[in-house]
C-alpha positions as CSV (number, residue, x, y, z in Angstrom):
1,X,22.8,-64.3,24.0
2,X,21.6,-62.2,27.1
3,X,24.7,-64.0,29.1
4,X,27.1,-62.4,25.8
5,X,25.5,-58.9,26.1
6,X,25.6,-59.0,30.0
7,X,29.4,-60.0,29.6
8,X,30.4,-57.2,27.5
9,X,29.1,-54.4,29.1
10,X,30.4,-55.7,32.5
11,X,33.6,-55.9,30.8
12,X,33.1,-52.0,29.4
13,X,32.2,-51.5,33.0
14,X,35.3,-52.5,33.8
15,X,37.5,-50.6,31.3
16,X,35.7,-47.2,31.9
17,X,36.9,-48.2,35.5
18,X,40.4,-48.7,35.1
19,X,40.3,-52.4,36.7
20,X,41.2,-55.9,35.2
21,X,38.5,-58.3,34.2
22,X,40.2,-60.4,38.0
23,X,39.6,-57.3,40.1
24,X,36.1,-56.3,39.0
25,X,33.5,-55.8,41.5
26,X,30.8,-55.7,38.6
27,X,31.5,-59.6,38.0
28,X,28.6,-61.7,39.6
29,X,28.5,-65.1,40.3
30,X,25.8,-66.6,37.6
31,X,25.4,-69.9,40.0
32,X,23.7,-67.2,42.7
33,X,20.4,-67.0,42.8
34,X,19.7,-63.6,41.2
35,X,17.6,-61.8,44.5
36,X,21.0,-62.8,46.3
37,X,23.8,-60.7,44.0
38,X,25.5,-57.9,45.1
39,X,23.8,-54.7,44.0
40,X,25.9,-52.6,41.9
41,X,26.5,-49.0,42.5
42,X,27.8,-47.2,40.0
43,X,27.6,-43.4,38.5
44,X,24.4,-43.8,35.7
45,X,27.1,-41.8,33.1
46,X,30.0,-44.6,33.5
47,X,26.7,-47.1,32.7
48,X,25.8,-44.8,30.0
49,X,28.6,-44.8,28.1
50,X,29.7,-48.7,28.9
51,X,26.4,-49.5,27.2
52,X,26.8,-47.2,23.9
53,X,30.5,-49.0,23.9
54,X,28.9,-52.2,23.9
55,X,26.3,-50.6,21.2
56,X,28.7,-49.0,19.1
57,X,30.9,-52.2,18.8
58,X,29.7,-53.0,15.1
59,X,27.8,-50.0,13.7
60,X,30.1,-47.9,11.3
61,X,29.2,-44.1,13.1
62,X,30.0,-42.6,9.1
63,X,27.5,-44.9,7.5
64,X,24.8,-43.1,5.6
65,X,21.1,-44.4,4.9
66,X,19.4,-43.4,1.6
67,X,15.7,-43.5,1.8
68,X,12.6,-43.5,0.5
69,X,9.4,-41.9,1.6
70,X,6.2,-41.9,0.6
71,X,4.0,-38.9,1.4
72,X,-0.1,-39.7,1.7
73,X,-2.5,-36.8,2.1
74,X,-5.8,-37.4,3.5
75,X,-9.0,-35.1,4.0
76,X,-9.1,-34.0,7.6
77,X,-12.6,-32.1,7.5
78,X,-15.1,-29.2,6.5
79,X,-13.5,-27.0,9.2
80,X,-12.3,-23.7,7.8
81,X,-13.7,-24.5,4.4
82,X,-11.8,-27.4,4.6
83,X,-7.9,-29.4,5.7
84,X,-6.0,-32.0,5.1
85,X,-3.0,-33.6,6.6
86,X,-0.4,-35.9,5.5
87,X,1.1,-38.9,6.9
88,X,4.9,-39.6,6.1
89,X,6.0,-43.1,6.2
90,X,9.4,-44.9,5.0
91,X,8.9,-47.2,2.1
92,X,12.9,-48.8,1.7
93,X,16.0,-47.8,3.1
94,X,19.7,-48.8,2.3
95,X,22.9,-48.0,4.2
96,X,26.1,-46.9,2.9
97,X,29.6,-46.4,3.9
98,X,30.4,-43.4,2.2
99,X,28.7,-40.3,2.0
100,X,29.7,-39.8,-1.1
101,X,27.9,-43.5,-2.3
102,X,24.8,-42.3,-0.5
103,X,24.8,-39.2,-2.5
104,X,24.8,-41.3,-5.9
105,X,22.6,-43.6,-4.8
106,X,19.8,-41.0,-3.8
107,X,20.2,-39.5,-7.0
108,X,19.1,-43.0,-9.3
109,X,16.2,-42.8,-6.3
110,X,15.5,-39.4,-7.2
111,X,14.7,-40.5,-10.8
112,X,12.8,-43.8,-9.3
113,X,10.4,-40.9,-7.8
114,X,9.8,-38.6,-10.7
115,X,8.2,-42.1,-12.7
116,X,6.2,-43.2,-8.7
117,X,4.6,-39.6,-8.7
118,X,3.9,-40.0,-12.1
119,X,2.5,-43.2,-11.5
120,X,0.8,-41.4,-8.8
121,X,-0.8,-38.6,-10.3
122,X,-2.3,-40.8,-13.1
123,X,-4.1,-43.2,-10.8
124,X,-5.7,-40.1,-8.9
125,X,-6.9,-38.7,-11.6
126,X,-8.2,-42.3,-12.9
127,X,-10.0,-43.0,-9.5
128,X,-11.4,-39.1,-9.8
129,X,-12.8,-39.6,-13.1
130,X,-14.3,-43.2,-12.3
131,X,-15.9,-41.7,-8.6
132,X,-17.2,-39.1,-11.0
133,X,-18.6,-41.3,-13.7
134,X,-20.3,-43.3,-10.6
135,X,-22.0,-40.3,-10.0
136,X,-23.3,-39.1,-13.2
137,X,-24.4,-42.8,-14.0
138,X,-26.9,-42.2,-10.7
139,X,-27.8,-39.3,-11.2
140,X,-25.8,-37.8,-8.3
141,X,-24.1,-34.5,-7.7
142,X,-20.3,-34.6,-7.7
143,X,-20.5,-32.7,-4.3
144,X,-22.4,-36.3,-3.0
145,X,-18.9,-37.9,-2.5
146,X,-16.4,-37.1,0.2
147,X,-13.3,-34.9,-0.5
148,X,-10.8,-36.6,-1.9
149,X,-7.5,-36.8,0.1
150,X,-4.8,-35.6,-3.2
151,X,-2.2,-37.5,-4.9
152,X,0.3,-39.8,-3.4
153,X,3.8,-38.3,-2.7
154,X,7.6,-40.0,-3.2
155,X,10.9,-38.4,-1.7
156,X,14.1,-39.4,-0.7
157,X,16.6,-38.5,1.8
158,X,20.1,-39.2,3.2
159,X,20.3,-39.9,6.1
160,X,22.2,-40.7,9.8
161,X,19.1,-42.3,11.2
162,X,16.7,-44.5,8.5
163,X,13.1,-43.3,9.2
164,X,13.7,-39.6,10.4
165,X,11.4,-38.4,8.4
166,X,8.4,-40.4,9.2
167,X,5.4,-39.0,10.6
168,X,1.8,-39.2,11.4
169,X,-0.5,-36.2,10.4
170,X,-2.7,-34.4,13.2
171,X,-6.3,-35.9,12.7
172,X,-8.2,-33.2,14.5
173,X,-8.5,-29.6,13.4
174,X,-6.4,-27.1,15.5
């Protein structure tokens, strides 16, 4: 595979140069030993764009991805009379070749989200209402637990890049 990959970018190499395959001075001779090849000099934006040819060679550059995110909040701390952050992470993502495919598609995912945050805000409350419960069966203030961190977020996007949205909250206050 690595012997493939090595031979199409030499032969991009060669293109962006202007020279047949028979000409090329970026050819080495696999049988010598690797410390003994000829070092190749070459200008890093010919490289550059030999290796994106060799790249590109079977992504579709229109292709759209449609993909879901799911949002979590979490309690960062008492500072300020309290924060929180969120962390952003990609559930699923599907490509398509048409923009116009991507933008149906994101729409049925749209509706997929309106029943998860649903979903969401139900469990929440349930886990609320049971920490709260706990309490009351002890004996115990509310105020005894930690904050809780907020209901679980879906979205969806269209993108060029799957997993352009993600992210990762700050965990210190600022």
């Amino acid at each position: 595979m690595a012997n493939d990959l090595e031979a199409q970018l030499y032969s991009a190499l060669n293109r962006y140069d202007g020279r047949k395959d028979e000409e090329s001075d970026y050819r080495r001779d696999p049988g010598e030993p690797h410390h003994l090849q000829s070092h190749i000099s070459l200008d890093s934006g010919m490289i550059s764009q030999a290796f994106f040819q060799v790249c590109d060679q079977h992504v579709h550059r229109n292709e759209r991805y449609v993909t879901l995110y799911q949002r979590e909040p979490y309690y960062g701390g008492p500072e300020e009379g309290g924060w929180w952050g969120s962390d952003t992470v990609m559930i699923a993502t599907h490509s398509y070749p048409l923009e116009s495919e991507a933008q149906a598609a994101k729409e049925r995912v749209e509706q997929l989200c309106i029943g998860l945050r649903a979903d969401a805000k139900r469990e929440h409350g349930d886990k609320c209402k049971r920490e709260l419960d706990w309490c009351e069966d002890r004996g115990l203030e509310p105020d005894y637990l930690p904050e809780v961190s907020g209901e679980t977020d879906y979205f969806v996007a269209v993108e060029e890049t799957p997993g352009s949205d993600e992210s990762r909250g700050c965990r210190y206050y600022e």
